[in-house]
Each structure stands twice: as C-alpha cells, then as structure tokens.
C-alpha positions as CSV (number, residue, x, y, z in Angstrom):
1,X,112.9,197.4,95.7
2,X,114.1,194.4,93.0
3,X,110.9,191.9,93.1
4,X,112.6,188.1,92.1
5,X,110.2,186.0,89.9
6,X,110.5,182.5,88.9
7,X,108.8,181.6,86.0
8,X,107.7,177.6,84.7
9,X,105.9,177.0,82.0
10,X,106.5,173.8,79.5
11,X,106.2,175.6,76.7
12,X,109.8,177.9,75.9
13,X,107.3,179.9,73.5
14,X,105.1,180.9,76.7
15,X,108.0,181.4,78.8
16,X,109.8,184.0,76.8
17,X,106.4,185.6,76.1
18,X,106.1,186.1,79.8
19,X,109.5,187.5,80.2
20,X,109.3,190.0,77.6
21,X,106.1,191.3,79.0
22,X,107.4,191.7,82.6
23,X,110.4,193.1,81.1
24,X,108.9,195.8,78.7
25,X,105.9,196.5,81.1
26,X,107.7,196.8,84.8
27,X,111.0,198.3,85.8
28,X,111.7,196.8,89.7
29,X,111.1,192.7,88.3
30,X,113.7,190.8,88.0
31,X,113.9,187.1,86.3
32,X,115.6,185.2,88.7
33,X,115.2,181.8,87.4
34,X,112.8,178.8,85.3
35,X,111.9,175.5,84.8
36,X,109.8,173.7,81.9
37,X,108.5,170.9,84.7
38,X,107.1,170.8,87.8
39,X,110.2,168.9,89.2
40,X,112.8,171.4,88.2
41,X,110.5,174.2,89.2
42,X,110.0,173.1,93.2
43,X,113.5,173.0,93.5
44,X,114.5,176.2,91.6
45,X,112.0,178.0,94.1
46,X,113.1,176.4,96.8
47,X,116.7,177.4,96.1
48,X,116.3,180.2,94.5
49,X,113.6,181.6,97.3
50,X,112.1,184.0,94.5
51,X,109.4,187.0,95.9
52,X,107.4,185.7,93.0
53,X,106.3,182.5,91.6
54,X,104.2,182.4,88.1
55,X,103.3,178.6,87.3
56,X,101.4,176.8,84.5
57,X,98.9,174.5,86.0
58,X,99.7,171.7,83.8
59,X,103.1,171.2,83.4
60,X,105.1,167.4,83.1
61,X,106.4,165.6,86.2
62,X,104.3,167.8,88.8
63,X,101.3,170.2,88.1
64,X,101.6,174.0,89.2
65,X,98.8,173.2,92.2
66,X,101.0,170.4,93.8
67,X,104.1,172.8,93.2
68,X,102.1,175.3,95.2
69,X,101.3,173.1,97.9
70,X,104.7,172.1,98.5
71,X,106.0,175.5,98.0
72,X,103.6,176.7,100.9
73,X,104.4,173.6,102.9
74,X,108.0,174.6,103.0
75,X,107.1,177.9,104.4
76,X,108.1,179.6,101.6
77,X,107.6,183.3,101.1
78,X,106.8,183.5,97.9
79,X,103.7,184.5,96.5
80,X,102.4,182.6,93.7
81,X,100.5,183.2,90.6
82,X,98.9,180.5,88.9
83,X,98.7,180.6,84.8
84,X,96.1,177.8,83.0
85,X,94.1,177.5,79.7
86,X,91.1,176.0,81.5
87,X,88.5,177.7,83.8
88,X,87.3,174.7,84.7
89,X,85.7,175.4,88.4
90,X,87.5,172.9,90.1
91,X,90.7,173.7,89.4
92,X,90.2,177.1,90.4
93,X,89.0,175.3,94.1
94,X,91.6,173.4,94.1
95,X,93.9,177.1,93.3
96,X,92.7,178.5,96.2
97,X,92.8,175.6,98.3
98,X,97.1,175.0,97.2
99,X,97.9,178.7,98.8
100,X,97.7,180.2,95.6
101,X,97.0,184.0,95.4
102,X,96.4,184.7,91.6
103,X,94.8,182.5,88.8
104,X,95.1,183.6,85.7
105,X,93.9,182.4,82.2
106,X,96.4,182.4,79.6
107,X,94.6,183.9,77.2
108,X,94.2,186.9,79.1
109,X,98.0,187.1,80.6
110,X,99.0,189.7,78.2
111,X,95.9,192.0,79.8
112,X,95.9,190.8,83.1
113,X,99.7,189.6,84.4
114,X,101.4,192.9,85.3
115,X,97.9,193.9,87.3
116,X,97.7,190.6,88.8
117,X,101.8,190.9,90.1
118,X,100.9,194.4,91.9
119,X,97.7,192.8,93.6
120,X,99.8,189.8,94.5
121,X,102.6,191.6,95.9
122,X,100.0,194.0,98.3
123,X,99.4,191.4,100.3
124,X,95.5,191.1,98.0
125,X,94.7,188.1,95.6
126,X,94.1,188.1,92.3
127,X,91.8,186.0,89.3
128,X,90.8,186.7,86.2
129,X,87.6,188.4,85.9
130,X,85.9,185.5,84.1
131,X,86.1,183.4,87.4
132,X,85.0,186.5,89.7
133,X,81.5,185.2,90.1
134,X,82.4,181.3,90.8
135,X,85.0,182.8,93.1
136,X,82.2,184.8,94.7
137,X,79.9,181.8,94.7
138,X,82.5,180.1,96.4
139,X,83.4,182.0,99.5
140,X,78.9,182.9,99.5
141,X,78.5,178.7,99.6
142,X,80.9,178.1,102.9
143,X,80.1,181.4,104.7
144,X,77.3,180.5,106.6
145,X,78.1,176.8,107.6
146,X,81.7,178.3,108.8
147,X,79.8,180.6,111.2
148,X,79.5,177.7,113.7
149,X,83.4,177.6,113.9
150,X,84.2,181.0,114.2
151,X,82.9,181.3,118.2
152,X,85.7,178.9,119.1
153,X,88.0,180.8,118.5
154,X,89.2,184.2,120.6
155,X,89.7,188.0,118.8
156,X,93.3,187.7,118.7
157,X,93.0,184.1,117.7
158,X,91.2,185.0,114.3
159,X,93.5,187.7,113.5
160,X,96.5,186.1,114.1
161,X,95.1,182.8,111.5
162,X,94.0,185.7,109.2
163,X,97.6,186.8,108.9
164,X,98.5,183.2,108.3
165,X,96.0,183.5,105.4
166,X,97.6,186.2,103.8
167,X,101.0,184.5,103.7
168,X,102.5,186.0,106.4
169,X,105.2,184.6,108.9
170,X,104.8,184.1,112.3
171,X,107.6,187.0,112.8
172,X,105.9,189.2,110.3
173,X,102.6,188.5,112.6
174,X,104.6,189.2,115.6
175,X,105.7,192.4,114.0
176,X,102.5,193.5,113.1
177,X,100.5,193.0,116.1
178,X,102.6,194.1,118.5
179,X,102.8,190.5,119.9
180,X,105.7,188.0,121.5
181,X,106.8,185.5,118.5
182,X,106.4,183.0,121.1
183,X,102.8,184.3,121.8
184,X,101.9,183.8,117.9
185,X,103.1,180.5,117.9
186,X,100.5,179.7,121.2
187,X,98.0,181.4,119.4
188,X,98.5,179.2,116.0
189,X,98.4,176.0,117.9
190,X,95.5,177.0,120.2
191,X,93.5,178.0,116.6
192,X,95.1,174.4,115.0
193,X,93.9,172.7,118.0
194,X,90.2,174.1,118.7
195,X,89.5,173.9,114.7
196,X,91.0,170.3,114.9
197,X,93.7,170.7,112.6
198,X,97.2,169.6,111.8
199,X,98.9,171.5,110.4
200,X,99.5,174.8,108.9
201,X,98.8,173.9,104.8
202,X,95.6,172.6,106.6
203,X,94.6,175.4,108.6
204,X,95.0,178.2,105.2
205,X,93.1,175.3,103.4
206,X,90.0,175.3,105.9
207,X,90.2,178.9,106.3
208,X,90.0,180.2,102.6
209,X,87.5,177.4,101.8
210,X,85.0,178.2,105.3
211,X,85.3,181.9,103.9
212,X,85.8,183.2,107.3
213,X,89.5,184.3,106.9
214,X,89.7,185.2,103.7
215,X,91.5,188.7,103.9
C-alpha cells in the first residue's frame, strides 16, 4: 500500500534533503505535496488529506505545533511527525499535547526519520532517543495524580478514549471493538462528560498528559 506524505519545512535545502531520503530509503512513500509555511502547509493537508504529515516546528506564518492542533481538530487522519532543532522540554510537552505522534531532532533525521515513519504508521509513537527520558519523566510525573480520574470512568469507556488516543476514528473504534458507531459516540460523550471536557482535541490532550491513555 502507497503511504502519502506531506512535507513543510521553510528551508528548500531541508525539504529536498527529506525527500531524497524517503525516496532512496523506502519503496511504498509517496510525496504527495509541500509547503515552506505553516499557512500553506494546513491547507495542503487539509486538501491533500496525506497518510503522513512531517512538519518543522518553527516555520513562518504558523508553527508545526499549531498546524498539528488544527490538523487533529479537523479530524484528520493523518499521522504526524514533528521535525525541530531544539530539544527544549517544553516544546516536546507541548508535541505531545498538539496530537503529535513523532518528534524528531533534525540533526538526527537522516538516522532516525525512515524508523520513526514505520513506528508512526503502526499505530506506536515515536521521539528521538535524546528526549526518551524527559518523555518518561513525563508520563511517571502525571501517573499517579491521574489515578483519581480513572474510576470514573467504565472498562469500555477507557478503551474506547484509548482508541481516540491512538488517532483512531470513531468508525475505526466501532470496527475494532465490535461496537454500534452510535454506541462509540455515547461512550465518547459519556467519557467527555464525566472527565469534564469539551471537546475531542481536549480529551487526547488530558489523556496523553494524565498518562493514563497513553497506548
């Protein structure tokens, strides 16, 4: 199966670099569009509706984390792979928190990208082994102060927003759980509504940062 990536990056050098790596190293990815801004780059994805999204953090007009946000908003099935030349801890937070499922330092792409693609596109997340341990931290920090939350909810209610976590749709949850699509959507809402949340960016935002969804 043909996987269709969108690449953004500001700089053409880093772009081209990016595409000559997928291209040499991986036979079933296909380029099937770019941007050098943030603007151009959240419509081109929503357009284009890649499998694949790999965006610089910093780019003009709109950073790579608020084109992630509004990707995800959108309900977008795209999986997204964030590129930066910081590993600044909050922006890694901040990753997480957007719906992003790979972070990546530029430095390391050439090492790290095509690995980072396969353990994106399994349904797994991916970040450069330099931010493993704050990662780690991260999730250890939240765990235990999420534990109060988790009663609330029923069995089927947790698996069904630990689907959501993974990016899945509410037909791809049906699918998989042998469930009505009408019974996910109760289920979301009943989850949305215990947790005293709003919406969906907001319930993949509390669970990856409480720890207690994260697949």
């Amino acid at each position: 199966m043909t996987i269709r990536v969108f690449i953004a990056d500001d700089h053409d050098i880093i772009r081209d670099g990016l595409k000559m790596l997928i291209e040499k190293k991986t036979k079933n990815l296909q380029i099937c569009g770019e941007a050098d801004n943030g603007k151009d780059a959240l419509s081109g994805i929503l357009k284009l509706k890649p499998d694949l999204v790999i965006l610089d953090v910093e780019m003009p007009e709109m950073t790579g984390i608020e084109v992630t946000r509004r990707v995800i908003a959108k309900k977008s099935d795209a999986k997204i792979i964030l590129l930066s030349m910081h590993d600044k801890e909050e922006l890694v937070e901040k990753s997480l928190e957007s719906g992003a499922k790979g972070y990546i330092l530029k430095e390391e792409a050439s090492k790290e990208l095509i690995d980072a693609i396969k353990e994106v596109m399994d349904g797994n997340v991916y970040f450069s082994p330099r931010l493993a341990k704050f990662v780690l931290n991260l999730y250890l920090d939240v765990k235990n102060k999420a534990k109060k939350f988790e009663h609330e909810l029923t069995k089927r209610e947790r698996e069904v927003v630990g689907l959501i976590c993974q990016g899945k749709t509410n037909r791809e949850i049906s699918s998989e759980l042998g469930i009505a699509l009408n019974t996910v959507n109760i289920h979301r809402k009943n989850s949305m509504r215990k947790l005293n949340i709003h919406n969906t960016a907001d319930l993949i935002k509390y669970a990856i940062k409480e720890g207690i969804f994260i697949p």
